[in-house]
Legacy VTK file of the C-alpha trace (Angstrom):
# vtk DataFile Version 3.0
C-alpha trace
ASCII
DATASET POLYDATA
POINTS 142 float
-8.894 -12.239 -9.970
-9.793 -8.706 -9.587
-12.954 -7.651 -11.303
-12.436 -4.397 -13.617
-16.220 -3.453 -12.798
-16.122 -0.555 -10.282
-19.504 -2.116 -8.928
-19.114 -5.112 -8.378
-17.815 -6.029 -4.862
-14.082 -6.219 -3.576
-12.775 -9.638 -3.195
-11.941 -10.662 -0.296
-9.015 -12.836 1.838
-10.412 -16.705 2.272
-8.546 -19.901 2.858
-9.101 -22.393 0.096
-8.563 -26.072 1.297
-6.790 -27.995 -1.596
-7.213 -31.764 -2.828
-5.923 -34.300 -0.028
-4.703 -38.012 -1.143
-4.656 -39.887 1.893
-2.457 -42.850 1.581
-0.508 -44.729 4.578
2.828 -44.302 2.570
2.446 -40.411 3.178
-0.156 -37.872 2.120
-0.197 -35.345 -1.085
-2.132 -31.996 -1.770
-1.903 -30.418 -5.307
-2.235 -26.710 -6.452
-3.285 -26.217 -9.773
-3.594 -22.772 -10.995
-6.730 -21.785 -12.076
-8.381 -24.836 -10.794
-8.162 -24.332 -7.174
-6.357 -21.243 -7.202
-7.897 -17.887 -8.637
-5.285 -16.919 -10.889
-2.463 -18.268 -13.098
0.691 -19.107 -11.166
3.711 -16.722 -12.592
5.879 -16.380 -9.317
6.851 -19.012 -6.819
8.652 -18.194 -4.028
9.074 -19.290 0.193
10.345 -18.136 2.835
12.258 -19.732 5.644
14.651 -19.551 8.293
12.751 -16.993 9.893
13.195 -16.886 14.071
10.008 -18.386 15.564
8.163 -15.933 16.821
9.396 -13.077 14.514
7.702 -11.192 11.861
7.986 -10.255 7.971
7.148 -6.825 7.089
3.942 -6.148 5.240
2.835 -4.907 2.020
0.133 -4.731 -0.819
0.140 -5.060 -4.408
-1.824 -2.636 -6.855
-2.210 -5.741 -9.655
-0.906 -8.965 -7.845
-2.827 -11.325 -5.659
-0.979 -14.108 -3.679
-1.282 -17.671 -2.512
0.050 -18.431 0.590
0.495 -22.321 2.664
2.206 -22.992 5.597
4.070 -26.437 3.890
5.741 -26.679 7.777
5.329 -25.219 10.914
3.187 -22.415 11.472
2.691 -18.698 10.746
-0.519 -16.180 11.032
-0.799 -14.086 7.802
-2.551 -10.426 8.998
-4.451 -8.494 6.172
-5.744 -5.442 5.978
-8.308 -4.407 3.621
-8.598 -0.511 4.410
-11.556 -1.073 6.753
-10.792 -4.334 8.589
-7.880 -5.968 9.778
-8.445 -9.912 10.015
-5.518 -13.055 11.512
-5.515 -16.089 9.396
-3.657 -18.970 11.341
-1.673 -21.386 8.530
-0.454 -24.439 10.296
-1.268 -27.416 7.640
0.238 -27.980 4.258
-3.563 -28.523 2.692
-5.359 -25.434 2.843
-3.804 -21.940 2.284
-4.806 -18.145 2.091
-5.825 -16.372 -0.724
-4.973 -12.577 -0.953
-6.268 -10.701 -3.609
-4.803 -7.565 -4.955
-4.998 -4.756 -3.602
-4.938 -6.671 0.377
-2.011 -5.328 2.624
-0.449 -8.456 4.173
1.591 -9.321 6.896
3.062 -12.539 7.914
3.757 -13.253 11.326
4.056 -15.072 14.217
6.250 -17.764 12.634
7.257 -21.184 14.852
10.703 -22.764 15.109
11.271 -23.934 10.950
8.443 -22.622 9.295
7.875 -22.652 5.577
5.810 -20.560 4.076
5.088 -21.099 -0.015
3.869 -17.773 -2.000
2.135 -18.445 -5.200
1.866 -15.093 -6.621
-0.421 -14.199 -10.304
2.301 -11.803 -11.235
5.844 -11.783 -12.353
8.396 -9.904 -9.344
7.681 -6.222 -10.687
8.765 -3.551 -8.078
6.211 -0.712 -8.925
3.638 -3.505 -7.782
4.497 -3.234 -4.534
2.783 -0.874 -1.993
5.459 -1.223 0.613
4.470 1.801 2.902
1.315 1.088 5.375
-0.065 4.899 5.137
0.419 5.481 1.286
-1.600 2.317 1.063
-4.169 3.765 3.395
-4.437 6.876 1.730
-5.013 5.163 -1.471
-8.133 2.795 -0.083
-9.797 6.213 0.754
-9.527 7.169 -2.893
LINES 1 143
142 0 1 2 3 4 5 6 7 8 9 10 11 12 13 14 15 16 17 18 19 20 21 22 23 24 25 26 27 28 29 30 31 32 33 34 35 36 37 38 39 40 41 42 43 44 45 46 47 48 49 50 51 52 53 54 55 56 57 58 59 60 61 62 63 64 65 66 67 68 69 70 71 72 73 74 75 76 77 78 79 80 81 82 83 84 85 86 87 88 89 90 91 92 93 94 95 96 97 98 99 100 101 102 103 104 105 106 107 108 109 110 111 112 113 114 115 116 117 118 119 120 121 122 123 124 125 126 127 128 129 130 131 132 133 134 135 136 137 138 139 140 141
């Protein structure tokens, strides 16, 4: 969650490997917000059917920070903090990428049948959503 103190440092991108049941029947890993996700879950979404190989175009929110797991296939998620730009593989359904607010993100690099699951802390609001790379720039300089 993002801290309101102006001193205290930024938070930053990091996978977070979830609870794994191992069982010979089949496997299960659980989210549960606020337990091993930083933030209470208000928006679930995926996406899918994307051409392997291809990418989704990036963006940042001012308030909302994200969850993201590759449930199948595989997909890199690039963020951008204003100073560094860092490539986090997903390609297993028990660890995932944490993006806090304020992080442009990009995913890309999707294989054949990919799904990608995006736990996100806030409701779909549209003035959220930094959609334009240079505006979002301009306002980590600020």
């Amino acid at each position: 969650m993002m801290n309101s103190d102006s001193s205290a440092s930024p938070e930053i991108p990091r996978i977070i490997d979830l609870p794994r049941f191992l069982d010979h029947r089949g496997n299960l890993s659980v989210i549960e917000e606020s337990s091993n996700i930083p933030f209470l879950i208000r928006r679930t979404y995926w996406v899918y059917d994307v051409p392997g190989g291809e990418a989704r175009e990036g963006h940042a929110y001012h308030r909302g920070c994200e969850f993201i797991v590759a449930l199948s296939g595989s997909f890199d998620v690039v963020t951008d903090d204003g100073i560094s730009t860092l490539r986090h593989s997903l390609n297993r359904s028990y660890y995932g990428l944490y993006v806090p607010a304020g992080v442009w993100r990009t995913l890309t690099n999707f294989s054949t049948n990919s799904l990608a699951l995006i736990l996100s802390s806030t409701e779909y609001d549209p003035d959220d959503y930094i959609i334009d790379h240079n505006q979002f720039l301009k306002l980590k300089r600020k």
